[in-house]
C-alpha positions in Angstrom: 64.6 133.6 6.1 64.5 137.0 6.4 61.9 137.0 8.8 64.0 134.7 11.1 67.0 137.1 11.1 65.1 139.7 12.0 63.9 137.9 14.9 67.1 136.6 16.0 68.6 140.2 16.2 65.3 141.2 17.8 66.4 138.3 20.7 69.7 139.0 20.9 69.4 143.5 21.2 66.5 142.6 23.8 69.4 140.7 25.9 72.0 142.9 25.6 70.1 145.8 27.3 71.4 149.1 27.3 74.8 148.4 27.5 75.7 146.5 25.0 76.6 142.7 24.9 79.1 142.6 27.6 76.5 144.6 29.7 78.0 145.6 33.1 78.2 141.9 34.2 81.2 141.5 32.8 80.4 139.7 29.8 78.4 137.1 32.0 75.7 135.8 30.1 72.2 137.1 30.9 69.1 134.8 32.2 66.1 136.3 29.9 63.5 137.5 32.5 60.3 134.4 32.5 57.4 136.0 32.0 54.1 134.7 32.9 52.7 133.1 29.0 49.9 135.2 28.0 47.1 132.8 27.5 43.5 134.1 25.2 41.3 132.1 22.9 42.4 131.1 19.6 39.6 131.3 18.1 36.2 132.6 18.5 33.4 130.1 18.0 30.5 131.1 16.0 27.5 129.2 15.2 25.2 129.0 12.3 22.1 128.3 12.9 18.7 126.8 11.6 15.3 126.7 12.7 12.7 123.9 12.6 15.5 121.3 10.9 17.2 118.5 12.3 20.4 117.1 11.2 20.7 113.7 11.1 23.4 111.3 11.6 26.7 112.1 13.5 25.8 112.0 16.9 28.1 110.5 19.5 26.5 112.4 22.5 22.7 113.1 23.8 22.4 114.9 26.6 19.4 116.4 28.7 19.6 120.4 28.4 17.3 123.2 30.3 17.5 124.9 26.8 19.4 125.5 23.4 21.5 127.7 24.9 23.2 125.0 27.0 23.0 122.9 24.1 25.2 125.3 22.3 27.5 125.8 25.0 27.8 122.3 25.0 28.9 121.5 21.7 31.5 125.0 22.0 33.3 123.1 25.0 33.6 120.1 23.0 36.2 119.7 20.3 34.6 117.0 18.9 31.7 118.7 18.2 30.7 120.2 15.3 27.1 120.9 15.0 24.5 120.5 17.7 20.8 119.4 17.5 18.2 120.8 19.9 14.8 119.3 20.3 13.0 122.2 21.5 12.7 120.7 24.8 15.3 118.7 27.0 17.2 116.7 24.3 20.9 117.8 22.4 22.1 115.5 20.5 26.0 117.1 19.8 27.4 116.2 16.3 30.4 114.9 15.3 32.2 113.9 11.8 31.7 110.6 12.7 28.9 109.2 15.4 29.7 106.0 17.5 28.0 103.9 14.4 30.1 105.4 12.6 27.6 107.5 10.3 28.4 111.0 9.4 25.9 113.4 9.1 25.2 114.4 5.8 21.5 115.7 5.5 19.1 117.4 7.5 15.2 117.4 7.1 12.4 119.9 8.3 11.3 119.3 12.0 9.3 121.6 13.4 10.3 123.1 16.8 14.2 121.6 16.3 16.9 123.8 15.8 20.4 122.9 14.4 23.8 124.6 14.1 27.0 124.4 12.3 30.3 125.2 14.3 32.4 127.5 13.0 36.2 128.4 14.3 37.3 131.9 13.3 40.0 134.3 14.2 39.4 137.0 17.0 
């Protein structure tokens, strides 16, 4: 509550200018100036990572990559995804909580040359 009054008074001093609420319009109300929203991310995606393992289940998407880099970028684009799976050559197979069979991925087994990775949102 407290919060919110502060706010409010914050609002209305920022309107009044100057000169008070009557300003020198007056007393004419006062159109607040539109500024331009300020867009940034709202998160920051981080990854983590593991080598020669392959998660299984989950997948709704396989697409052909040039390398895990692109398969990461991938899967940080997507907001359905939420882990990736990288073949170690063309194939990324993106993860999600629940695949198109609807099978969530739930274990993982050593495969040598795969890489996987766990999405993780965090604040910037």
């Amino acid at each position: 509550m407290r919060v919110l009054l502060i706010f409010a008074l914050l609002v209305v001093s920022s309107l009044a200018g100057p000169e008070g609420l009557k300003g020198g319009d007056g007393g004419k109300a006062k159109t607040p100036k539109q500024e331009a929203p300020k867009h940034g991310p709202a998160f920051t995606t981080f990854f983590v990572r593991y080598t020669n393992v392959q998660f299984n289940g989950g997948t709704f998407n396989t697409i052909t990559v040039a390398n895990e880099f692109d398969c990461r970028e991938a899967c940080q684009d997507d907001n359905t995804c939420v882990a990736y799976t990288f073949d170690g050559a063309n194939d990324c197979e993106l993860k999600g909580r629940e695949s198109t069979t609807g099978n969530s991925f739930a274990t993982a087994n050593d495969a040598n040359g795969f890489t996987s990775a766990f999405k993780l949102l965090g604040s910037p």
